[in-house]
N, C-alpha and C positions, 0 to 999 in steps of 0.2 A: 504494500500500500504506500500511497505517496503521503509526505509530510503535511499537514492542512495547513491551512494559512492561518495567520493572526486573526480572532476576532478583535483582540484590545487596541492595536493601533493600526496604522495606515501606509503598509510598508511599500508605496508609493514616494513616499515622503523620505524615510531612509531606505532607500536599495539593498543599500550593504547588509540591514537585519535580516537572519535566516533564521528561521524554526527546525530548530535540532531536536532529536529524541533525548530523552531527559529521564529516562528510568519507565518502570512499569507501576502499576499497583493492583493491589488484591482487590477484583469485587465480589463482597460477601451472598451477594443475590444469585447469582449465577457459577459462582467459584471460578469468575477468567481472569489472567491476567489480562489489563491494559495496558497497551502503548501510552506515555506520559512526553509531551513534549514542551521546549520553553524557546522563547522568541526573546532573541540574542537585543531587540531593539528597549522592548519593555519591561522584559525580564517577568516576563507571566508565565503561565504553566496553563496548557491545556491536554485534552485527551482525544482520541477519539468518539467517547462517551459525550464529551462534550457537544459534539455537531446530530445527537442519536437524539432523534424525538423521545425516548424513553429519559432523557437525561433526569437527574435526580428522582427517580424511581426508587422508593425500596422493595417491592418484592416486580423486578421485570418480568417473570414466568407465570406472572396472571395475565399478562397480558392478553395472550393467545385465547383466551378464556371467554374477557372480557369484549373481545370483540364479536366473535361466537352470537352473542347474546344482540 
């Protein structure tokens, strides 16, 4: 998968900032690791959970469920 781009700033603006992978972390809802990445411009941290319409979801596996219905 390719690096996403910054939602925090406008790297229009600085060029030179690039979004590096930046570690993983555990999600408890599903047991996956996440790709964690941080933008060299702002120094924010995002994931690719970030960009998932399920974002800040605690139980994600109802979802399937929920749509069903």
């Amino acid at each position: 998968m390719n690096s996403p781009a910054c939602p925090n700033c406008d790297l229009t603006v600085n060029p030179a900032a690039k979004v590096r992978r930046h570690g993983f972390y555990f999600r408890t809802s599903d047991e996956a690791l996440v790709q964690r990445f941080r933008c060299s411009g702002c120094l924010k941290t995002q994931s690719y959970a970030t960009f998932d319409y399920r974002v800040r979801q605690k139980k994600r596996t109802k979802n399937n469920r929920v749509v069903e219905l």
